[in-house]
PAZAPA-4460 file (N, C-alpha, C; in steps of 0.05 Angstrom, whole numbers, plus 32768, in hexadecimal, padded with zeros to 4 digits):
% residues 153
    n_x    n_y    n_z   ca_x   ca_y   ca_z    c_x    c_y    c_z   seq   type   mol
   7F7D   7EB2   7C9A   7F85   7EB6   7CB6   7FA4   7EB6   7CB7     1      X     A
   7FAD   7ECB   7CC3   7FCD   7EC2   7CC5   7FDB   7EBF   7CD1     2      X     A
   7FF6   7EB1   7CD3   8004   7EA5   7CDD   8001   7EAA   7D09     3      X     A
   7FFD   7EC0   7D05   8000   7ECF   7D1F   7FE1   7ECE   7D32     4      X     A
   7FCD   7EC5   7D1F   7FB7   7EC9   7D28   7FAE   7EB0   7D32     5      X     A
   7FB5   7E94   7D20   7FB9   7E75   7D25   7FD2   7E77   7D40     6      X     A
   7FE1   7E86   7D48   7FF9   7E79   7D5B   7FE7   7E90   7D77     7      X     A
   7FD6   7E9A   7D73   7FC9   7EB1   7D8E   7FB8   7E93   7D8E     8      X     A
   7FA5   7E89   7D7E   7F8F   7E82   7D82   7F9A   7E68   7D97     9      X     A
   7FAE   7E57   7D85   7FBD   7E46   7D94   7FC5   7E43   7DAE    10      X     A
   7FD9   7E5E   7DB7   7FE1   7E6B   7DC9   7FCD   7E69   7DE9    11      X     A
   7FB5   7E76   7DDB   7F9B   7E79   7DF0   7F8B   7E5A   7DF8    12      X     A
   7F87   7E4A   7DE3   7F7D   7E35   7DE7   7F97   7E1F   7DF7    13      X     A
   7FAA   7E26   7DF7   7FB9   7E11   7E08   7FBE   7E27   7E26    14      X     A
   7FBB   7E3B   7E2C   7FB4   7E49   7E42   7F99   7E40   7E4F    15      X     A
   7F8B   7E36   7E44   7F73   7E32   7E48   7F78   7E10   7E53    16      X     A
   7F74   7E01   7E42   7F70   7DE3   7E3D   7F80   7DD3   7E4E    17      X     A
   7FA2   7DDB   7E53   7FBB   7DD4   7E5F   7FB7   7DC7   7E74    18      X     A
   7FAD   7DE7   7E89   7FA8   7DE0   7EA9   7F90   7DCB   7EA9    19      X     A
   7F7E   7DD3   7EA2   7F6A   7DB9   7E99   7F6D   7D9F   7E9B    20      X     A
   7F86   7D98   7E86   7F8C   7D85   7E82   7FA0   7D75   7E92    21      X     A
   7FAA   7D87   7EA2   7FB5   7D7B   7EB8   7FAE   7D82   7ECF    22      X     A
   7F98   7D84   7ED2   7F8E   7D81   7EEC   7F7B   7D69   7EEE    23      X     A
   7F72   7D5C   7EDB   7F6C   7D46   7ED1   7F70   7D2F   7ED3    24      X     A
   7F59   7D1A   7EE3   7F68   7D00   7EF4   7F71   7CE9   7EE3    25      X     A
   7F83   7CE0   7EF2   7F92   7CD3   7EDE   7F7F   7CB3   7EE0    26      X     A
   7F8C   7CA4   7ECE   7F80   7C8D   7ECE   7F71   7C74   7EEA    27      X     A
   7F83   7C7C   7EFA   7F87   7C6C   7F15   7F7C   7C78   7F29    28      X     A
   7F71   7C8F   7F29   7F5C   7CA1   7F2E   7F40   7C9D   7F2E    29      X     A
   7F32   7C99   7F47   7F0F   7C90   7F38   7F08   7CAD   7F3A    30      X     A
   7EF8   7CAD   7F26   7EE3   7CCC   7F14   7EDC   7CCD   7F3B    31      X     A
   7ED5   7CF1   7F36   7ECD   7CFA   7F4A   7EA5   7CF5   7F4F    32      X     A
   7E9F   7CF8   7F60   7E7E   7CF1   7F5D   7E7B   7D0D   7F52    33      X     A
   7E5E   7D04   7F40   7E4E   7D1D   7F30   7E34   7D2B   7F49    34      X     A
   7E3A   7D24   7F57   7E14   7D27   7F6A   7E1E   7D41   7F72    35      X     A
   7E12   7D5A   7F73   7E17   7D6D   7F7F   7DFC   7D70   7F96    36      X     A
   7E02   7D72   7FB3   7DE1   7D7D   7FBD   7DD6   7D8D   7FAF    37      X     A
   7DBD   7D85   7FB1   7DA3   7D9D   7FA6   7D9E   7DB0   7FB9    38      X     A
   7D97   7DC6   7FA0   7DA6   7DE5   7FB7   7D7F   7DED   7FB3    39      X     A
   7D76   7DF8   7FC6   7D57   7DF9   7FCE   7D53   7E18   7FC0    40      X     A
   7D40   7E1B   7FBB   7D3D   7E36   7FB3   7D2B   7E40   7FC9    41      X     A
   7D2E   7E58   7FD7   7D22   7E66   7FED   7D18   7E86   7FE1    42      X     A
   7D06   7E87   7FE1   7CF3   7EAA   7FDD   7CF7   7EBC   7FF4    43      X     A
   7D08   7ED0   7FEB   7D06   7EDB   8006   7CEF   7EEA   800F    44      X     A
   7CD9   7EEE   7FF7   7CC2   7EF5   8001   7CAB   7EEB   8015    45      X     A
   7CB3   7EC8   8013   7CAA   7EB2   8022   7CA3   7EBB   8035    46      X     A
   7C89   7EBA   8052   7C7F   7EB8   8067   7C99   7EA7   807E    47      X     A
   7C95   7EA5   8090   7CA7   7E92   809A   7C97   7E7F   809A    48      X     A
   7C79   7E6E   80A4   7C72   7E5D   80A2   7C6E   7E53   8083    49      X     A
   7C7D   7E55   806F   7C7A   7E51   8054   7C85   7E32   8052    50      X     A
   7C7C   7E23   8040   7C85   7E07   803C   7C9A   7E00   8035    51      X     A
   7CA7   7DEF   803C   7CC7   7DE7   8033   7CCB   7DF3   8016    52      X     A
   7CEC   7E03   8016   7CE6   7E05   7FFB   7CEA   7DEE   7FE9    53      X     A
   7CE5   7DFA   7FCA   7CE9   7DE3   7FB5   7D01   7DE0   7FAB    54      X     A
   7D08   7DC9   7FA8   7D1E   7DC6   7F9D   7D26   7DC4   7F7E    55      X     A
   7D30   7DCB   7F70   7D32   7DD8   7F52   7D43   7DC0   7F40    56      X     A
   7D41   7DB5   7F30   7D55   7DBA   7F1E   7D68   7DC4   7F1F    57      X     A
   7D86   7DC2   7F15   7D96   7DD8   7F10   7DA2   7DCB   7EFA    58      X     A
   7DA7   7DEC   7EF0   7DBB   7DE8   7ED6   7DD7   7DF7   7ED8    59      X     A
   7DEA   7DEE   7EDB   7E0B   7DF5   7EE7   7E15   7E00   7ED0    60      X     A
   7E26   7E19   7ECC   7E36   7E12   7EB8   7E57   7E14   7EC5    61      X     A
   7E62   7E09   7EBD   7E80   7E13   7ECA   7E92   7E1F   7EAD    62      X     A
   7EA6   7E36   7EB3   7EA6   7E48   7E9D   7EC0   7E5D   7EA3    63      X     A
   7EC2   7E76   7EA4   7ECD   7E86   7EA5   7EBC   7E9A   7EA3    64      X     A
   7EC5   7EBB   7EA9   7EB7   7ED0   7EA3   7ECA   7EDB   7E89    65      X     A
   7EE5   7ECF   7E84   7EF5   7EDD   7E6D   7EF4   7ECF   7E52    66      X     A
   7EEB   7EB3   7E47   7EEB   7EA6   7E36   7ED0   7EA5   7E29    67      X     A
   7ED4   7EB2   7E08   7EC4   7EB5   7DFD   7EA7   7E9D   7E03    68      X     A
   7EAC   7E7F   7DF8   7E9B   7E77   7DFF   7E84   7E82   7E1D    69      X     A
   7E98   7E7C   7E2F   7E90   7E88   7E45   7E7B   7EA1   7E4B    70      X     A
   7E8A   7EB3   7E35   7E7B   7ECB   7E36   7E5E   7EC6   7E2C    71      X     A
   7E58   7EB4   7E14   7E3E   7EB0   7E08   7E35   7E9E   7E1F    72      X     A
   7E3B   7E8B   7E27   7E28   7E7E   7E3E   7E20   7E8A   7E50    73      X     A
   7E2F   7EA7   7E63   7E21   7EAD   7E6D   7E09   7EC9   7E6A    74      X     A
   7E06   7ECB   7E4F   7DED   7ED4   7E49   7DD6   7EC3   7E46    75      X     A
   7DD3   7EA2   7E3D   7DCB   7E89   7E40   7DC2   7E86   7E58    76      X     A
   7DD5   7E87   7E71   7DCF   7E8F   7E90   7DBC   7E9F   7E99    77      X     A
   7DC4   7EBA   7E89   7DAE   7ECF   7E92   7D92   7ECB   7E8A    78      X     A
   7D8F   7EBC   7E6F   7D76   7EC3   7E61   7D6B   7EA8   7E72    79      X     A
   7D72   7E97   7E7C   7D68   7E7C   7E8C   7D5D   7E86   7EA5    80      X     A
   7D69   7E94   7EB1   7D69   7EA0   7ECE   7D4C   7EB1   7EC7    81      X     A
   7D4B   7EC4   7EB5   7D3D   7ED8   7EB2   7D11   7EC3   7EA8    82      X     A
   7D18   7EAF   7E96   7D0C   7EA2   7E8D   7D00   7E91   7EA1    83      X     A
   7D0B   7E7D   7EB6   7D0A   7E6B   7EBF   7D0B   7E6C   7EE2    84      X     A
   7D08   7E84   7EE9   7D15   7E87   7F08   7D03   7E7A   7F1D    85      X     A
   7CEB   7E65   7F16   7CDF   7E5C   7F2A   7CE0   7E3A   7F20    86      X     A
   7CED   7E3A   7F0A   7CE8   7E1A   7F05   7D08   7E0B   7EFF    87      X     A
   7D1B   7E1F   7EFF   7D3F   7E12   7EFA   7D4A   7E23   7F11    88      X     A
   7D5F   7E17   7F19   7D77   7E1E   7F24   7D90   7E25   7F11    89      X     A
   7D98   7E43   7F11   7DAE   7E45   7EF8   7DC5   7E4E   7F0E    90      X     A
   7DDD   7E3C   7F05   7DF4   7E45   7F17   7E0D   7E4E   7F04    91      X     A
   7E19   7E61   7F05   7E3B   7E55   7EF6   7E4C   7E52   7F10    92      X     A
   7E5C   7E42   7F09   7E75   7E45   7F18   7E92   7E4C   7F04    93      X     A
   7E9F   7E65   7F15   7EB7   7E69   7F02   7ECD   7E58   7F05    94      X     A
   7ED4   7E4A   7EF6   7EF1   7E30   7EF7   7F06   7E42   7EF7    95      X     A
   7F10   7E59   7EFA   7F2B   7E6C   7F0A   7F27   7E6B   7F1B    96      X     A
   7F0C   7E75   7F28   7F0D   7E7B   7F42   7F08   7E5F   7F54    97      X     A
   7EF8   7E4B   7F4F   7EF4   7E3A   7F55   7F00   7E15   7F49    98      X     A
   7F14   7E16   7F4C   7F28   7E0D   7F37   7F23   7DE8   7F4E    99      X     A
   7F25   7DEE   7F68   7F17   7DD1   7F74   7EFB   7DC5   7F67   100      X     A
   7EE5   7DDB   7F60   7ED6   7DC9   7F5D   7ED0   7DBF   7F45   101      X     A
   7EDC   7DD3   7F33   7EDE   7DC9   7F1C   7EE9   7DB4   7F16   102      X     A
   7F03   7DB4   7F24   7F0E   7D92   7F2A   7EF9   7D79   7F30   103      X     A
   7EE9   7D7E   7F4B   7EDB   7D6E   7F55   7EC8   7D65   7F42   104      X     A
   7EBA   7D7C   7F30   7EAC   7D6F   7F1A   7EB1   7D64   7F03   105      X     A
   7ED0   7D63   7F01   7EDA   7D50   7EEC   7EDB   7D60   7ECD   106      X     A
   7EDD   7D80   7ECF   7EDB   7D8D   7EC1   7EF6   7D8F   7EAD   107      X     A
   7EF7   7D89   7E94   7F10   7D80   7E83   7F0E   7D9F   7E6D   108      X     A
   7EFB   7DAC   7E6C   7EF8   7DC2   7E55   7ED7   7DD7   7E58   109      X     A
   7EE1   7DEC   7E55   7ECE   7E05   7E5F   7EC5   7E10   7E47   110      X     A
   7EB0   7E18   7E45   7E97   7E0F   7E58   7E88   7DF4   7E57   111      X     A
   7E86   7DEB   7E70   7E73   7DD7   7E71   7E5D   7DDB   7E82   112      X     A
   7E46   7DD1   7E76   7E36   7DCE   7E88   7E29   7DB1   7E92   113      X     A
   7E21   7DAF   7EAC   7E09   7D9D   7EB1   7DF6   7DA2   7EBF   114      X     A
   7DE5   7D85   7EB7   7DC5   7D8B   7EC2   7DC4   7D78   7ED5   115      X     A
   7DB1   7D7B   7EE8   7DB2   7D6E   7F09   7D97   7D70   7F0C   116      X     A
   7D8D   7D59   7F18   7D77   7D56   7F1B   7D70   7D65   7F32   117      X     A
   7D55   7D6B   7F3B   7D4B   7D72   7F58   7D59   7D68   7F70   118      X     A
   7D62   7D49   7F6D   7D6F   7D43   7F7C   7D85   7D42   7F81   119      X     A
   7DA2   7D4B   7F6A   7DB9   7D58   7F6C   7DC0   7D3D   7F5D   120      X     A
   7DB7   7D2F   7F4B   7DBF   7D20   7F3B   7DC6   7D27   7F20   121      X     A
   7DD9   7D1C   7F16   7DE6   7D2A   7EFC   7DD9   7D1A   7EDB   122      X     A
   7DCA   7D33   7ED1   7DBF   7D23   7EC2   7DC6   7D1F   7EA1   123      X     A
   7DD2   7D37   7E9A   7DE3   7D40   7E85   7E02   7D4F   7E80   124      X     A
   7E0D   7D4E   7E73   7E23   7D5A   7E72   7E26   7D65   7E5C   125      X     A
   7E38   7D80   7E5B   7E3A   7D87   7E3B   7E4C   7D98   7E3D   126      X     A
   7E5D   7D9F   7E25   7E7B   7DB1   7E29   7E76   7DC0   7E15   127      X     A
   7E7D   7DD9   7E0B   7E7A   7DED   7DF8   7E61   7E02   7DF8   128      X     A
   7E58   7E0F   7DF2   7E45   7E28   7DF5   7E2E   7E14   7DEC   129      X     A
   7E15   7E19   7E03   7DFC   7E06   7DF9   7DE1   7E21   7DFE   130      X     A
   7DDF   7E28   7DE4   7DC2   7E38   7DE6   7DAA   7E39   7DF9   131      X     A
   7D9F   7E4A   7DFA   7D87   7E4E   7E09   7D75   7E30   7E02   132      X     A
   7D69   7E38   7DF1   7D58   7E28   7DE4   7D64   7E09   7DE0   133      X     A
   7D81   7DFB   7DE1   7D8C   7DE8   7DE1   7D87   7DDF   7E07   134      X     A
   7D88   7DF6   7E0D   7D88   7DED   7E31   7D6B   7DDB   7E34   135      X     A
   7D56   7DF6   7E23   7D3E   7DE4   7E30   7D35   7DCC   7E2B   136      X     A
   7D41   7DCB   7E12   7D3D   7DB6   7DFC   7D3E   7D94   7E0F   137      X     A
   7D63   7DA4   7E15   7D6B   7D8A   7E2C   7D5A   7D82   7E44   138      X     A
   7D58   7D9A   7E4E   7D44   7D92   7E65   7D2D   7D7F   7E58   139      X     A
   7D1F   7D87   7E46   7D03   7D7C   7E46   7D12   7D5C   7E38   140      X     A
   7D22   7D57   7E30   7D2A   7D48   7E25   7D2E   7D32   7E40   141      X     A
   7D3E   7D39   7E56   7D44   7D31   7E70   7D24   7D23   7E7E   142      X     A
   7D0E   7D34   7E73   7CF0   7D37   7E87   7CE8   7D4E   7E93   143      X     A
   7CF1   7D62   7E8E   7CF2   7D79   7E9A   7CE7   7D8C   7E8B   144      X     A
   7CD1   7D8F   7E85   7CC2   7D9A   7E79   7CC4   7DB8   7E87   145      X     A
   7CCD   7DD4   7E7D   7CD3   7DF2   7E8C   7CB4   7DF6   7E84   146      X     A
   7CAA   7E05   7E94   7C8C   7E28   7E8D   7C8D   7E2A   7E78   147      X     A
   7C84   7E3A   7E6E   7C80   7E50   7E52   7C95   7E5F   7E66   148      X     A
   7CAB   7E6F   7E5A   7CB8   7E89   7E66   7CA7   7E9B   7E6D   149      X     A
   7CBE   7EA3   7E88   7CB0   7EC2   7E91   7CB3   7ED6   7E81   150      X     A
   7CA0   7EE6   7E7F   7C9F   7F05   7E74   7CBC   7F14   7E71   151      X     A
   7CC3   7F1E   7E67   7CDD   7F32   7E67   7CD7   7F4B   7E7F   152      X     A
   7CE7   7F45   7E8D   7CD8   7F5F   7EB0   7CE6   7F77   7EA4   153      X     A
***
């Protein structure tokens, strides 16, 4: 690798990491709460007299749309969404664009994700690219046993 290729890689990762790191509460600071409300899932096919909807799981990731990691999680996203659309809640949030709440969730390095119970309780945390199959893993690991996946539509 040479000289020029170690000082880009460098370059990008302190572009990245910096703001991060100083947006980051300082000691004297209490951690922000993890509880996010639980967001309901609604069918728009639903009747109107249809039963309250259900409330999901969710799995968050916070990320970018320009950073490699990033880029592989949100194919991770898609195949979850595509797999799972009646039994998880899949969200990203982009930390450029949404740079408060990424704060609010105490977010120090992208991508992260967490897992939140039905009731918007935080049940895992994890930072770096986490596979399909690592997602479900966690869940069932949590109690959260997913379906068999849906069909490929």
């Amino acid at each position: 690798m040479s000289v020029k290729s170690v000082a880009g890689i460098l370059i990008v990762g302190a572009v990245v990491l910096v703001p991060l790191w100083l947006k980051r509460p300082s000691a004297s600071e209490p951690a922000a709460p993890r509880t996010i409300a639980a967001t309901p899932v609604v069918h728009p096919a639903a009747p109107a007299a249809a039963p309250a909807p259900r409330v999901l799981p969710r799995f968050v990731d916070i990320g970018t749309t320009s950073c490699a990691p990033c880029k592989v999680m949100m194919g991770v996203l898609a195949e979850l969404e595509q797999r799972y659309p009646d039994s998880l809640k899949v969200e990203f949030i982009n930390s450029h664009d949404n740079p408060d709440i990424a704060e609010k969730l105490n977010i120090q390095a992208i991508p992260s994700q967490i897992f939140y119970s039905p009731g918007g309780q935080e049940l895992f945390r994890h930072t770096g690219v986490m596979r399909t199959d690592a997602v479900v893993a966690k869940w069932k690991e949590l109690g959260l046993i997913l379906p068999e996946p849906k069909a490929a539509r």
